[in-house]
C-alpha positions in Angstrom: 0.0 0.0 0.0 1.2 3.5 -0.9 2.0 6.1 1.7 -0.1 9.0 1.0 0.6 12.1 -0.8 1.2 15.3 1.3 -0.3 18.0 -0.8 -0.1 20.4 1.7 2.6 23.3 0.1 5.5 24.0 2.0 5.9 27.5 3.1 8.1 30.1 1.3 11.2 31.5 3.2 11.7 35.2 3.1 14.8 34.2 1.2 12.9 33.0 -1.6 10.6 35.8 -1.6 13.4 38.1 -1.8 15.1 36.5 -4.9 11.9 36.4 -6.8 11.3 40.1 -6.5 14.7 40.7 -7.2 14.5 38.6 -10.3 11.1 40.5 -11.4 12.8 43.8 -10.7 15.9 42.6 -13.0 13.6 41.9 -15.5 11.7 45.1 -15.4 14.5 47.0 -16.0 15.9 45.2 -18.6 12.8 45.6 -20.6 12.5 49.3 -19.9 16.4 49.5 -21.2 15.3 47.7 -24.3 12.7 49.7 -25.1 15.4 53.5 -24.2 16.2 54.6 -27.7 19.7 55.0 -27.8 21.7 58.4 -29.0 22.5 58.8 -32.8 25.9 58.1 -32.1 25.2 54.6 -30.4 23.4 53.3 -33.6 25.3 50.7 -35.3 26.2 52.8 -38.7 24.4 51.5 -41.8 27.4 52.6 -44.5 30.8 52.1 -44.8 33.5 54.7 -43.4 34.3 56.2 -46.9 30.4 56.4 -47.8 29.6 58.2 -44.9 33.1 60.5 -45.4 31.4 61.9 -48.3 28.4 62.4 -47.2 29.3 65.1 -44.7 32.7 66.4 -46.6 32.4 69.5 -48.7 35.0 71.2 -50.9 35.9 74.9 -52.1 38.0 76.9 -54.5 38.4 80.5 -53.7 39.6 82.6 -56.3 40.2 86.8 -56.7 40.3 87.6 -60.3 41.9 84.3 -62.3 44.1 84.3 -59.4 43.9 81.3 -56.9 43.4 82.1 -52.9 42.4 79.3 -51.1 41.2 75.6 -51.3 39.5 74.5 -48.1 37.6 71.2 -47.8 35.7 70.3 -44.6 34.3 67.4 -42.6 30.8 68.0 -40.6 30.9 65.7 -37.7 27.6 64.8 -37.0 26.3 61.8 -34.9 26.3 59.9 -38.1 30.0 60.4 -39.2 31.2 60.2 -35.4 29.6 56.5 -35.1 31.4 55.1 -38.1 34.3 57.0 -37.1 34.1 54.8 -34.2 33.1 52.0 -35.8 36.3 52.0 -38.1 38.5 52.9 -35.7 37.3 50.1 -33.8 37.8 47.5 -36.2 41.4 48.9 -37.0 42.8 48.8 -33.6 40.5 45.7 -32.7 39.5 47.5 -29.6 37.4 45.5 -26.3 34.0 46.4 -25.5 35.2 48.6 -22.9 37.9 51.0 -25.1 35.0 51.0 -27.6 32.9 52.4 -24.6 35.2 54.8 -24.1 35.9 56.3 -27.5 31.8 56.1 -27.9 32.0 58.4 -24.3 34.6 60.9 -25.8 32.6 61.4 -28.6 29.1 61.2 -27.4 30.7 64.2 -24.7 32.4 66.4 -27.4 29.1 66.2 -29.8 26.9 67.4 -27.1 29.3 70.6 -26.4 30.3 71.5 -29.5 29.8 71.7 -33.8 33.1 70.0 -34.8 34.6 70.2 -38.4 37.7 68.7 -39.5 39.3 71.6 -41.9 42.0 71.4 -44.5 43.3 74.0 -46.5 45.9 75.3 -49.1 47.1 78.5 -50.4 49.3 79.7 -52.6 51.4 81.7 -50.0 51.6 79.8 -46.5 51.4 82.7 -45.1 48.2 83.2 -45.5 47.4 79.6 -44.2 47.0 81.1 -40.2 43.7 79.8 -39.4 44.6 79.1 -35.9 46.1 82.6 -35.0 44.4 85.0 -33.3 45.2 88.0 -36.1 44.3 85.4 -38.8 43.9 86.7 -42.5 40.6 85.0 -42.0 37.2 84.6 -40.3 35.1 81.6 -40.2 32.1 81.0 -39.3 29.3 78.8 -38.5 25.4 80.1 -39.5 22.0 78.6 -40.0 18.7 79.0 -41.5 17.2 80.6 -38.6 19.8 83.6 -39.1 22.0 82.4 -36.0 25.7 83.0 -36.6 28.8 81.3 -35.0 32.3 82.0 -34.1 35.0 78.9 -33.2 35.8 78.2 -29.5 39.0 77.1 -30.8 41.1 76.4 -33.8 43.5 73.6 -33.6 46.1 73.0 -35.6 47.1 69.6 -36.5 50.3 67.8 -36.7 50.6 67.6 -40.7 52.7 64.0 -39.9 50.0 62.2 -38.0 49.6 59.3 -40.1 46.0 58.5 -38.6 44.8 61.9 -39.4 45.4 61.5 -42.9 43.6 58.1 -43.1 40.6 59.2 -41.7 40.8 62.2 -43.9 42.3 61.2 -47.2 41.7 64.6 -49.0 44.1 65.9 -45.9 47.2 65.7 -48.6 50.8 67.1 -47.8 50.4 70.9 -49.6 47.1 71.5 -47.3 47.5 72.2 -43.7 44.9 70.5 -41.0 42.8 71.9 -38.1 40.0 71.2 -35.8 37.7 73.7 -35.4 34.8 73.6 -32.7 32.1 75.9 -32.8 29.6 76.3 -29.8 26.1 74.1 -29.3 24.0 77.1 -28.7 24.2 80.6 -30.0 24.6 83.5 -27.0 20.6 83.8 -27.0 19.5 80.9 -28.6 17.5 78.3 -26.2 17.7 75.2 -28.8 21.0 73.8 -29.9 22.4 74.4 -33.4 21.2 72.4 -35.4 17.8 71.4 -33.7 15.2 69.9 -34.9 14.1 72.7 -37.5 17.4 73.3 -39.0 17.3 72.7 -42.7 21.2 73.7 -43.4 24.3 74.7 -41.8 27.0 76.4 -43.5 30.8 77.0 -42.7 31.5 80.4 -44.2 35.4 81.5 -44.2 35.8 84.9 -45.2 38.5 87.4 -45.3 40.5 90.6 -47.3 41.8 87.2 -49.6 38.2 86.0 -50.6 35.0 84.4 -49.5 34.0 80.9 -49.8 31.5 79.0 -48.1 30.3 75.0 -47.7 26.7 74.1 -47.1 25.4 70.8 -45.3 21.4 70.6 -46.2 19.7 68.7 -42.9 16.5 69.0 -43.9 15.7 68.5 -47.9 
């Protein structure tokens, strides 16, 4: 003859209760991080390096007369170009998940602070190629649709034998000279960020007693 069953449940220790809710809480949260969309720059990027290069690259030829003053060509580094700039630089240094977090940090950082272009140029007289001196020859700067103008928090010049540099920027060739200019996120009375959501272009103008030029970057077609 078989012993009965015990039906009767056994009671549940506080531990037991306490992992439980700790597992419902875990997945709570991981569903609510699911469903955060992440930044621009986070998105995996859906072109190659070089596609998206040209995509935010624009060129100039300055001229006075039939007489040559200035070539300038420019990178706009928007969320877009900044995530397959990390993407490729990723994949060429084979960086870990957390160096890639930390490039993706820098530039995350550096996006939300500032309008970034990476800026070759060449003239005829190097002289005239002073873009990061305070009495430069010229002017640049950064305007909108909406009438808002903008003037560089800093022009850096780069080091014309960094090998990287002129990977990632192939038009950078040895008769130009390199910079990084950074121009602010928000004009002095502006209370949206330049470009927000109803900017249609931006454009880089550089401007001086040698010529005028500008480069135009439609947002919004």
């Amino acid at each position: 003859m078989k012993a009965p069953v015990n039906l009767k449940k056994k009671p549940v220790s506080p531990f037991q209760r306490g992992f439980a809710l700790l597992l419902l809480i875990l997945v709570l949260l991981s569903g609510c991080a699911a469903k955060k969309a992440p930044s621009p720059i986070e998105k995996p990027p859906q072109k190659g390096y070089r596609e998206v290069l040209n995509k935010w690259t624009r060129g100039k030829k300055v001229f006075e007369g039939m007489e040559s003053r200035l070539y300038f060509t420019a990178t706009y580094k928007d969320p877009e170009f900044r995530a397959a700039y990390i993407d490729r630089y990723a994949q060429s240094y084979q960086l870990g998940d957390e160096m890639r977090k930390a490039l993706l940090d820098r530039e995350t950082e550096q996006s939300e602070k500032f309008n970034e272009f990476f800026f070759a140029a060449y003239t005829p007289d190097q002289n005239w190629n002073d873009f990061d001196r305070t009495n430069s020859v010229w002017k640049l700067y950064l305007e909108d649709n909406a009438g808002s103008r903008l003037t560089p928090v800093s022009i850096t010049k780069v080091d014309p034998s960094d090998q990287l540099i002129r990977e990632f920027f192939p038009y950078f060739d040895m008769w130009s000279s390199g910079y990084i200019v950074k121009f602010p996120k928000y004009s002095e009375a502006g209370q949206e960020p330049i470009p927000s959501a109803n900017t249609s272009y931006l454009k880089l103008v550089v401007t001086g007693v040698l010529g005028k030029g500008e480069l135009e970057w439609r947002l919004k077609e």
